[in-house]
N, C-alpha and C positions, 0 to 999 in steps of 0.2 A: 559426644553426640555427633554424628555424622550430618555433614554439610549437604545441604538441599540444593539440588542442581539446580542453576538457572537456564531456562531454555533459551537461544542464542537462534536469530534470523537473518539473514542479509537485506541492507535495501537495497533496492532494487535503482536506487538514483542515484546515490555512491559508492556502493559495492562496498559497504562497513558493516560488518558482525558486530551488531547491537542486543541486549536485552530482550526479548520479545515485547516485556510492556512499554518498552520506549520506543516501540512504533506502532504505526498505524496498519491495518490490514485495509488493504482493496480488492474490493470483491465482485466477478463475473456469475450474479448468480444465476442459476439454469433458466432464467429467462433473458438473459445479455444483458441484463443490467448493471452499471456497474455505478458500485457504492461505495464507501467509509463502513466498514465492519469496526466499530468501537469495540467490541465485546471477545472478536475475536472465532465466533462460533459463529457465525452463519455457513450454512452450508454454500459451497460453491466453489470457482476455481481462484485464488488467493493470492495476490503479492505484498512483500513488506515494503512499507516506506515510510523514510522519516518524519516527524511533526514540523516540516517546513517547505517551501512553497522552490528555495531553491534546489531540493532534492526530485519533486514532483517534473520540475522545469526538467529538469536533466533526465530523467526516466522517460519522458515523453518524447526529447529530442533526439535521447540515442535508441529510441521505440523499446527500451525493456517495458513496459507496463503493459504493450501490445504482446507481446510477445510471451510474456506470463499470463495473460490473461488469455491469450489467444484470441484476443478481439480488437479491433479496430476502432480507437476514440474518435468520435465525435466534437469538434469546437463547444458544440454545447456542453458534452459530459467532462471534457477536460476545463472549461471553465467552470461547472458547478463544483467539480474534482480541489478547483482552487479555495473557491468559499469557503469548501469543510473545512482544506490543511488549516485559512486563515483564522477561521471561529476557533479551530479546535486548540489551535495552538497560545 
């Protein structure tokens, strides 16, 4: 029986080729907002990142999450950005 591919993402806050379900999607949806996509399927512009708060830290300081996203965070949206990693994790 042939082996079912697993599909493979990078975060974007340690630059590590992970599983796709073992990260989190962040998402710019078409109205600038940016959320935790748990599901994976919301529609919008998309980066991965891992289920911790020190990978979030690092994507925001070397600005990849801006710069995937192609938007500019907010103190407020990188702070709620935190909540989620923490709940989620």
């Amino acid at each position: 029986m042939k082996q079912k591919k697993i599909p493979m993402r990078m975060c974007v806050g340690c630059r590590e080729m992970k599983p796709k379900r073992e990260l989190v999607r962040l998402v710019a949806d078409p109205e600038g907002i940016i959320r935790m996509d748990l599901t994976g399927k919301v529609s919008g512009r998309g980066a991965y990142l891992c289920r911790n708060e020190q990978c979030l830290d690092r994507a925001i300081k070397i600005r990849a999450v801006q710069h995937a996203l192609e938007k500019d965070l907010t103190q407020e949206e990188i702070e709620r950005l935190r909540e989620e990693i923490r709940a989620d994790a």
